[in-house]
N, C-alpha and C positions, 0 to 999 in steps of 0.2 A: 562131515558136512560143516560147513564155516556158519556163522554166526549170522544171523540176519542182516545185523548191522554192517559186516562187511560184505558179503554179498550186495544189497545194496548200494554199495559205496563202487565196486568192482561194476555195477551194471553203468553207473554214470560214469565211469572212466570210459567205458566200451561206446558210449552215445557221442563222445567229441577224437576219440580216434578216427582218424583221417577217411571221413565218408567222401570215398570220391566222387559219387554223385555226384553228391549236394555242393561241392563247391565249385559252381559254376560262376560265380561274380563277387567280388572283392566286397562283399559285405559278410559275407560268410567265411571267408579268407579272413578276417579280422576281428571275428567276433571273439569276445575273452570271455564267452562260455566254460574255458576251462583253468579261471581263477581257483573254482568252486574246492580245488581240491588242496587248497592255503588255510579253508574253513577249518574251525573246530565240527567234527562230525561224532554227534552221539557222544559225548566224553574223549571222544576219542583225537589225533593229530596226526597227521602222515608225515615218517621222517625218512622215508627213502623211496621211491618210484623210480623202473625200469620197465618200461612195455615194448615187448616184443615186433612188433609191425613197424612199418617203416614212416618215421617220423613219430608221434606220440610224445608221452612225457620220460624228461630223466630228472629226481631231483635227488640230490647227495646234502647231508647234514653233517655242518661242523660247528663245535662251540667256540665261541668268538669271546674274548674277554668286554666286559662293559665296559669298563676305562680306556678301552680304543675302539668302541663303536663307532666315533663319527668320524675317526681315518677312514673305517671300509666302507660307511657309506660315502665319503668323496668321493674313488677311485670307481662305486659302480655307476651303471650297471657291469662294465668291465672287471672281469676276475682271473683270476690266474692262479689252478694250482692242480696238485695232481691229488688222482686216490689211492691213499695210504694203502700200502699192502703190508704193512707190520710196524708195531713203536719204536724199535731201536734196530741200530746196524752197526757196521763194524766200518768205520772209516779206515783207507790205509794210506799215507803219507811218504814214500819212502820204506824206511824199517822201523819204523814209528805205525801203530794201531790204536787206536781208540775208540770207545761207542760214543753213540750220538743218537739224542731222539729223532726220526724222523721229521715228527711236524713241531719242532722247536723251532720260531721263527727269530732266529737270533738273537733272545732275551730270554728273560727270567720266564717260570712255569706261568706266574698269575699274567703276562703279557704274549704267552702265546695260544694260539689257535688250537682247538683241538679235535681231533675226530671221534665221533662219534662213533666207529667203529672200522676195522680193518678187512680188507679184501682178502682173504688166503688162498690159498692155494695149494692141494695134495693128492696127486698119485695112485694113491693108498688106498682112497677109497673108492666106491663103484661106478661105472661108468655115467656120467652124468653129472654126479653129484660132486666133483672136484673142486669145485670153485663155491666156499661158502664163505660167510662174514662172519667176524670174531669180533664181540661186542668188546668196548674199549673199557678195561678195567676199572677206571674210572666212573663209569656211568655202573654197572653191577654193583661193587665196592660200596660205594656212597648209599646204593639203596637198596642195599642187602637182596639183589637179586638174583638167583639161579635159574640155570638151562632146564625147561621140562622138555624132553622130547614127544613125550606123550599129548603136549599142548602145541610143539612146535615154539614156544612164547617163552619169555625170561620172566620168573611169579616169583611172589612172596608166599609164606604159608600164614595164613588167617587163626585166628583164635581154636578154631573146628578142624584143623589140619587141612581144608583145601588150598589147592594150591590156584590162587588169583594173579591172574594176567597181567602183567606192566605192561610187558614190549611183544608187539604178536608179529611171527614172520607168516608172509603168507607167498607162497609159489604158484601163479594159474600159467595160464597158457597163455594169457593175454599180458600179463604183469607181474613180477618183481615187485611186493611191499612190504612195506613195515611201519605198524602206527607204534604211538607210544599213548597211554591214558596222559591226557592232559593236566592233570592234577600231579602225576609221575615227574611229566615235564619240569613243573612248576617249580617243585619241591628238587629237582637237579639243578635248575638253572640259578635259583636263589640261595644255594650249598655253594655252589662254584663261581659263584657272581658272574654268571655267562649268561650270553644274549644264542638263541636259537638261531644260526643262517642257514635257509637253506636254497643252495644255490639251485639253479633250474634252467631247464631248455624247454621250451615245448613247439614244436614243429608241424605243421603243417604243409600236401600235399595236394595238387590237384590230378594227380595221374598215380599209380603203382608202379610207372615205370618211366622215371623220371631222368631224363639224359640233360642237366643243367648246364652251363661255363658260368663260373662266377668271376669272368673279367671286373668288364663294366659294368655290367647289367642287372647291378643290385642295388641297390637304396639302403638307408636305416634312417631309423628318430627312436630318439629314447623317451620313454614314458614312466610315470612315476603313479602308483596305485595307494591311496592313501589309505582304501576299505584295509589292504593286506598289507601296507606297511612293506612295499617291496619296489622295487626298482627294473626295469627291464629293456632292452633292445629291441625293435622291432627290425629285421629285417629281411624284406622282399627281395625277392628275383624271378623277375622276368613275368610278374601274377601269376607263375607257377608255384611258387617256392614259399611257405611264411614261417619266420620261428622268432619267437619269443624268447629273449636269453636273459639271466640277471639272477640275481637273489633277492628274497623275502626275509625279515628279520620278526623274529618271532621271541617278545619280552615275558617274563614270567608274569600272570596275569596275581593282583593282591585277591589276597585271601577275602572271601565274602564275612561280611560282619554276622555275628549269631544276630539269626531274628530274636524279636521284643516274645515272650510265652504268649499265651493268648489263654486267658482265663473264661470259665463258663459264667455267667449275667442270670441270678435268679433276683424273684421276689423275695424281699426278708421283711422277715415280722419281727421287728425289734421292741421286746415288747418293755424294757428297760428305760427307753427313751417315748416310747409307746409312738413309735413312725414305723412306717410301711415304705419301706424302700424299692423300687422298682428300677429292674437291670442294675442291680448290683454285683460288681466285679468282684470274684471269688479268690482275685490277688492277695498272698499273703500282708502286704501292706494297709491293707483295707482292714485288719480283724487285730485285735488286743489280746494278751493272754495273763495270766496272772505270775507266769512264770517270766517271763522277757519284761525289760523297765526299760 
């Protein structure tokens, strides 16, 4: 049984999948009820979503270097790229071979993109289960994390030998996800001076069986969300058709300052100076000793 937190999280994804009732009038066709899921929830950040039904959410996470952030924000909400299905290949030229990173964008490591994890593909294994993702060495490496299968998640092991959760995959029937603890994020993003993108579709239906032409009969306007730092596409067809397209960029948030102590407040009977002190702070600063000058 999954954890509260995601359950929860899974039940509000399941309230803005495409109610074809309810969307009888272009107010409902446009509502961005379903930013919600760009939130920090519980500690927690969602860095991959794939739901099954038609229309829903897809979002896919790559790490973007910080000293070319504001190239990708020009160029969106428009994006262009595929999902990696492995880090290196074997280019052939002729009688000439040589490897190549996949997602090396024609420059040095610290100026290109990177994924957050790979699509595979094998055979091998039992029916169903062929097509799984293979976290990007990169992201495990840096923070010392391994595979539990017994959690399904990528954990560290604790002082106590338990083994705690970084990155949880989770499989329903409705959805494909993957959060990552926010604090995890953080501590990845400010190691590799990368900005979190993740890009996104989300889709909406007014029928289950939907016979579109997308000649003419579609519109866009780009919209810019300043709550989620994201950028996106709005385009309709035909008031049957609505999707959401673009990416959200996601900064590693600074570390919270240690709170001030907070000392206990008695009466003191000082009987030295012969005053009665009331709500006296029990801060070391406040007392003399004979040993410290």
């Amino acid at each position: 049984m999954l954890e509260r937190v995601f359950e929860e999280f899974i039940q509000k994804i399941e309230k803005v999948l495409n109610p074809y009732d309810e969307l009888s009038d272009k107010k409902t066709m446009h509502s961005r009820n379903w930013e919600f899921i760009f939130s920090n929830f519980d500690g927690w950040v969602v860095l991959y979503a794939s739901t099954h039904k038609l229309g829903g959410y897809w979002i896919y996470p790559k790490l973007h270097p910080k000293n070319r952030i504001d190239s990708l924000e020009e160029q969106l909400p428009d994006y262009d790229f595929s999902q990696d299905l492995a880090a290196y290949g074997v280019v052939t030229n002729g009688k000439e071979n040589w490897i190549e990173p996949f997602w090396e964008e024609f420059g040095s490591f610290k100026n290109s993109e990177i994924p957050f994890f790979f699509h595979r593909q094998h055979y091998g294994y039992p029916k169903g289960k062929e097509n799984y993702r293979e976290m990007n060495q990169l992201v495990t490496h840096l923070l010392d994390l391994h595979y539990s299968s017994a959690k399904n998640a990528y954990c560290r092991m604790n002082s106590l030998g338990e083994e705690i959760e970084k990155i949880k995959i989770i499989k329903r029937n409705i959805a494909n996800l993957i959060f990552i603890r926010r604090q995890t994020l953080d501590k990845l993003l400010y190691l590799g001076g990368w900005v979190l993108v993740r890009y996104f579709s989300y889709a909406r239906y007014k029928t289950n069986h939907p016979s579109l032409t997308f000649s003419n009969s579609y519109s866009s306007e780009n919209f810019v969300s300043e709550e989620y730092k994201m950028k996106y596409k709005i385009t309709t067809c035909k008031d049957e058709y609505i999707e959401f397209s673009g990416a959200q960029l996601e900064y590693p948030q600074p570390s919270k300052e240690k709170e001030e102590k907070k000392y206990a407040e008695f009466t003191v009977l000082d009987f030295k100076n012969k005053k009665i002190l009331k709500d006296y702070s029990l801060a070391p600063h406040n007392f003399a000793n004979y040993l410290v000058t």
